[in-house]
Backbone as JSON, one array per atom type, in Angstrom:
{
  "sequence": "XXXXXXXXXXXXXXXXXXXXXXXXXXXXXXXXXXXXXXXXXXXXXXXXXXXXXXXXXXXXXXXXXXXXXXXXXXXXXXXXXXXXXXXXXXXXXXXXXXXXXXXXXXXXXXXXXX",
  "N": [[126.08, 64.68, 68.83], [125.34, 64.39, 65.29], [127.95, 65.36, 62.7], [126.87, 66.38, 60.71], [124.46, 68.23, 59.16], [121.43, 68.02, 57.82], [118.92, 69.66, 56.33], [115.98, 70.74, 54.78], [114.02, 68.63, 53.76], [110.76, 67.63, 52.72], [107.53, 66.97, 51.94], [106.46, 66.7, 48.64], [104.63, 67.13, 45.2], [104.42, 64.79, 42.72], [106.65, 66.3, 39.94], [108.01, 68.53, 41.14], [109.64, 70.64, 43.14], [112.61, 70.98, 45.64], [114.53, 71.91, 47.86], [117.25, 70.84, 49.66], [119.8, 71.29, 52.21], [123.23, 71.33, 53.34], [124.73, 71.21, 56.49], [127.94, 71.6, 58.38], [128.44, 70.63, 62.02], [130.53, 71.27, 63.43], [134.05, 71.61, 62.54], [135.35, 70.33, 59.76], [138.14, 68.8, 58.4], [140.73, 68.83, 55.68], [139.12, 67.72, 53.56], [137.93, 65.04, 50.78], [135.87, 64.67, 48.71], [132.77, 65.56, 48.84], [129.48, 64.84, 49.31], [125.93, 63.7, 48.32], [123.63, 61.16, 49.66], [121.24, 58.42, 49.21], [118.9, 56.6, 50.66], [116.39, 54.51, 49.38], [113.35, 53.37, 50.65], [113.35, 49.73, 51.54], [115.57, 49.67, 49.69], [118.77, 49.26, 48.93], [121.24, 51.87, 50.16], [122.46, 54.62, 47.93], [124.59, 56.58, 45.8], [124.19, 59.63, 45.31], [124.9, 61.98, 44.55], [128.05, 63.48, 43.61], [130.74, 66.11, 44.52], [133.82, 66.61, 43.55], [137.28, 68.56, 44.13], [137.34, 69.26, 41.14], [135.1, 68.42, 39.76], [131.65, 67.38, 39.68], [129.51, 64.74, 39.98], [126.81, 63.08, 38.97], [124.5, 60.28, 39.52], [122.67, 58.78, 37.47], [120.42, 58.23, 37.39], [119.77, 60.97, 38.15], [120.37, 62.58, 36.69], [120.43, 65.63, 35.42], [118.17, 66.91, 36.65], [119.06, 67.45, 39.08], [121.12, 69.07, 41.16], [124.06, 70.06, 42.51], [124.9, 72.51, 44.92], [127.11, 75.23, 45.87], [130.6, 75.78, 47.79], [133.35, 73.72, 46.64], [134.38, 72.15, 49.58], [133.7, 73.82, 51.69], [130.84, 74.93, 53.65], [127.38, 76.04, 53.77], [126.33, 73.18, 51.5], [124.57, 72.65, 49.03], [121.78, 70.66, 47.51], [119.99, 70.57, 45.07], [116.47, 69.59, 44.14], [114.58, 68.67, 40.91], [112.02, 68.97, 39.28], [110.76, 66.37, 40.4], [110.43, 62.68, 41.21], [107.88, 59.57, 41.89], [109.7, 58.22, 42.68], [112.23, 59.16, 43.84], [111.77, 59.6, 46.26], [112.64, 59.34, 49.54], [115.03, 58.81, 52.22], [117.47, 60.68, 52.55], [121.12, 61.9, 52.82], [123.44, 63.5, 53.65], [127.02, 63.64, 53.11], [130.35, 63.55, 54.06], [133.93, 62.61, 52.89], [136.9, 62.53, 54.5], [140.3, 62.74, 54.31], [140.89, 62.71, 57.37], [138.75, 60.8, 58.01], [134.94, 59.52, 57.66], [132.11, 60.93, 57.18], [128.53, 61.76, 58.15], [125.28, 62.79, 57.88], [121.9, 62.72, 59.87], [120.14, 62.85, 58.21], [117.48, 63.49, 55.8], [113.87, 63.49, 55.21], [112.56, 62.34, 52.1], [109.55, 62.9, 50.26], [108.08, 61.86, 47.58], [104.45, 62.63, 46.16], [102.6, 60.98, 43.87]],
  "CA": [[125.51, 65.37, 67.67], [126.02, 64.5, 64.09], [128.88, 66.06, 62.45], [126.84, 67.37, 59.5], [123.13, 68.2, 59.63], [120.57, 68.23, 56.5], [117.51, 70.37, 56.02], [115.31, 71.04, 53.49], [113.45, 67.79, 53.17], [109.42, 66.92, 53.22], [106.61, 66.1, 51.18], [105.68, 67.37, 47.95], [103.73, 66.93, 44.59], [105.56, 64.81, 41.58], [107.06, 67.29, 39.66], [107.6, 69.82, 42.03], [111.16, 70.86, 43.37], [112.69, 71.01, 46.9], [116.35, 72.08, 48.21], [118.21, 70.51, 50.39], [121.25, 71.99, 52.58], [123.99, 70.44, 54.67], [125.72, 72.28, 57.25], [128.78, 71.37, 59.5], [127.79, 70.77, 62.99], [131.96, 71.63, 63.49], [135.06, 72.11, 61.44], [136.0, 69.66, 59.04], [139.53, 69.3, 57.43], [140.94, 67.29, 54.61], [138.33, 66.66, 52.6], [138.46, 64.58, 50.05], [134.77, 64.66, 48.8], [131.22, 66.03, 49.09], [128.63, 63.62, 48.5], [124.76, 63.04, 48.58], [123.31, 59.82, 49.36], [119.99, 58.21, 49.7], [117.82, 54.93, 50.66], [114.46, 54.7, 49.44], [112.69, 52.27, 51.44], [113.74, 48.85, 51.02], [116.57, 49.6, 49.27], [120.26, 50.0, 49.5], [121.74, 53.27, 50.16], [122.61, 55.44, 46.26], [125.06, 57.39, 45.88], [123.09, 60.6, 44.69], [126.07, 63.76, 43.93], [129.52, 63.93, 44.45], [131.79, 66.39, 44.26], [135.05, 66.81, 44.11], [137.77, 69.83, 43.87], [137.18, 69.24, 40.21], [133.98, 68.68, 38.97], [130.38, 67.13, 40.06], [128.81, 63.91, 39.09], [125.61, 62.35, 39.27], [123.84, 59.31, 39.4], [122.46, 58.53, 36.33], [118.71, 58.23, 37.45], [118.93, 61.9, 39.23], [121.25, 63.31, 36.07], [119.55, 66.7, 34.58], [116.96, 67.11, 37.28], [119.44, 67.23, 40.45], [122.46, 70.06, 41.2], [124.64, 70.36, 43.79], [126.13, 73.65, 45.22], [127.9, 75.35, 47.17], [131.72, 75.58, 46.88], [133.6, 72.76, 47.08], [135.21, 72.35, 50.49], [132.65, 75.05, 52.67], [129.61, 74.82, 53.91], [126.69, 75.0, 53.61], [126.24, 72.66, 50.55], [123.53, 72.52, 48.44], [121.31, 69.63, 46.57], [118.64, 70.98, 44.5], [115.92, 68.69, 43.22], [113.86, 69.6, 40.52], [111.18, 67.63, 38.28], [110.49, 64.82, 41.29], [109.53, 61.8, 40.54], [107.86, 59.38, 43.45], [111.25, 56.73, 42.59], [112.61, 59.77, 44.74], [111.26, 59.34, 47.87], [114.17, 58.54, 50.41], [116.06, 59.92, 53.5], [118.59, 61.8, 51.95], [122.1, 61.92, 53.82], [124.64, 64.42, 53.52], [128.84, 62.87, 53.49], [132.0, 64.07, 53.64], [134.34, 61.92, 53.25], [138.26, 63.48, 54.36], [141.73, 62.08, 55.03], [140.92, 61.74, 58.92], [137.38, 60.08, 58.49], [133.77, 59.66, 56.9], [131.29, 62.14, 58.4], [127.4, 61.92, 57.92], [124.34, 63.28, 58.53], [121.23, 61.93, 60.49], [119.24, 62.35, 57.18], [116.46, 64.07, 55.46], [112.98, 62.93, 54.81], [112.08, 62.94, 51.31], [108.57, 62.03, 50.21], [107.1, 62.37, 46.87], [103.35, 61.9, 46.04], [102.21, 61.2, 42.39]],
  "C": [[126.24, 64.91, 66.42], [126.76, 65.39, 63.68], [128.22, 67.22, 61.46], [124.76, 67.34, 59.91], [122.75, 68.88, 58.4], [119.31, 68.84, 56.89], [116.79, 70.36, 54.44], [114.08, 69.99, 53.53], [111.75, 67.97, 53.51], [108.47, 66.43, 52.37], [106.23, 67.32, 49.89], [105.13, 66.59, 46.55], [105.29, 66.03, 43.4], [105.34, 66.0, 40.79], [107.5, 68.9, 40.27], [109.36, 69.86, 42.55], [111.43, 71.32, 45.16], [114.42, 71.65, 46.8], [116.46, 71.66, 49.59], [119.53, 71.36, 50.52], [121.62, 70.97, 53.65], [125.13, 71.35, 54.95], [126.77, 71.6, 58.05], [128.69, 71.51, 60.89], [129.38, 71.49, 63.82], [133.06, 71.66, 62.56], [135.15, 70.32, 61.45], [136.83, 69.86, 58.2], [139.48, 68.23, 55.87], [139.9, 66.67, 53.89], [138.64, 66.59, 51.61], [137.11, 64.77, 48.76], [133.47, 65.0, 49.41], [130.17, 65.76, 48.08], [127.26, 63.84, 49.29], [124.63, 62.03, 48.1], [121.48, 59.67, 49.67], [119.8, 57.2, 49.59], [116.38, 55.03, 50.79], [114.46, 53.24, 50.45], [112.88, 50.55, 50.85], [114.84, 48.27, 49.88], [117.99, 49.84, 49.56], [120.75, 51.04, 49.28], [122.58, 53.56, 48.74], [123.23, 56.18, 46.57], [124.69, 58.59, 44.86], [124.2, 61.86, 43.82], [126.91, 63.75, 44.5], [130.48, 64.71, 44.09], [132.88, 66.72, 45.13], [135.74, 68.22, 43.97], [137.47, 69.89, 42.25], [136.26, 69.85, 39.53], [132.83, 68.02, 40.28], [129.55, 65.87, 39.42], [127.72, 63.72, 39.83], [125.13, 61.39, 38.85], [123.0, 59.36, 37.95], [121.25, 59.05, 36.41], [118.45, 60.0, 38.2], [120.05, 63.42, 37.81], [120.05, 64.45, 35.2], [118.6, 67.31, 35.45], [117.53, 67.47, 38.85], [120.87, 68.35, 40.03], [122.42, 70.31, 42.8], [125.19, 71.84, 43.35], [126.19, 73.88, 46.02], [129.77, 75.4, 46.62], [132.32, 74.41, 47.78], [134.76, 73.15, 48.36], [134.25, 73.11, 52.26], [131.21, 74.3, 52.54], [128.42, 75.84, 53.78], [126.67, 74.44, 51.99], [124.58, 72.06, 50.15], [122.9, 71.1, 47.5], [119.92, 70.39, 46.01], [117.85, 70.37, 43.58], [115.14, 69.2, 42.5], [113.01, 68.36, 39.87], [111.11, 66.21, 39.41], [109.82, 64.31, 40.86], [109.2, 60.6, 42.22], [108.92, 58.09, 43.76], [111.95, 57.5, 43.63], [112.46, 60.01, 45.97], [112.44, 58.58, 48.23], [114.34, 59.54, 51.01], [117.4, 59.7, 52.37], [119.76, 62.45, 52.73], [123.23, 62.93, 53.11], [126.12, 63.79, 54.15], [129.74, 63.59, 53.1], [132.9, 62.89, 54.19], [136.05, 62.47, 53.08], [139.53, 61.94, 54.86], [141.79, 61.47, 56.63], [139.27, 60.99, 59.12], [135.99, 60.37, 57.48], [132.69, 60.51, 57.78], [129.56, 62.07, 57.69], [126.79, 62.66, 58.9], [123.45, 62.78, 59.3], [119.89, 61.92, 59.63], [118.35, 63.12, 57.2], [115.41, 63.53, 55.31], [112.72, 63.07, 53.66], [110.93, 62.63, 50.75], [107.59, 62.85, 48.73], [105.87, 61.59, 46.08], [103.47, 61.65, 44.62], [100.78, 61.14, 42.64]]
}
């Protein structure tokens, strides 16, 4: 079993909003980071939201329209898309990446029409 496991994902309208969650399939220590990623189709995997104990960044193309929560460290962790556009379409992976290792998910579907 994957370590971390994503929900939320499926098909909806552009402009339209979805949430994503990622849960811990078991305890994770030491993290260092909590990150969404994604690969649209034919492309290479984006690093979508990451935060840290700090703060929260985002990708440029997903900045204003995309929020993570959740608190940093715990689960479950949130991605909340809003205003989709169909550039957004992609499996959508949930990472933690800690002191003893990188930990993913087995991915979301995300699929939006225009």
């Amino acid at each position: 079993q994957a370590p971390l496991v994503e929900s939320g994902g499926g098909l909806v309208q552009a402009g339209g909003s979805l949430r994503l969650s990622c849960t811990a399939a078991g305890s994770i220590f030491e993290i260092i980071t909590m990150n969404w990623y994604r690969r649209a189709p034919g492309k290479q995997r984006e690093l979508v939201a990451q935060m840290t104990h700090e703060h929260t960044n985002y990708a440029e193309s997903v900045k204003g329209r995309f929020a993570v929560s959740g608190d940093y460290g715990q689960f479950p962790m949130y991605l909340q898309m809003n205003s989709l556009k169909p550039e957004d379409t992609a499996i959508y992976y949930c990472n933690v990446k800690g002191w003893r290792g990188d930990y993913w998910g087995q991915g979301t579907q995300v699929t939006v029409s225009s």
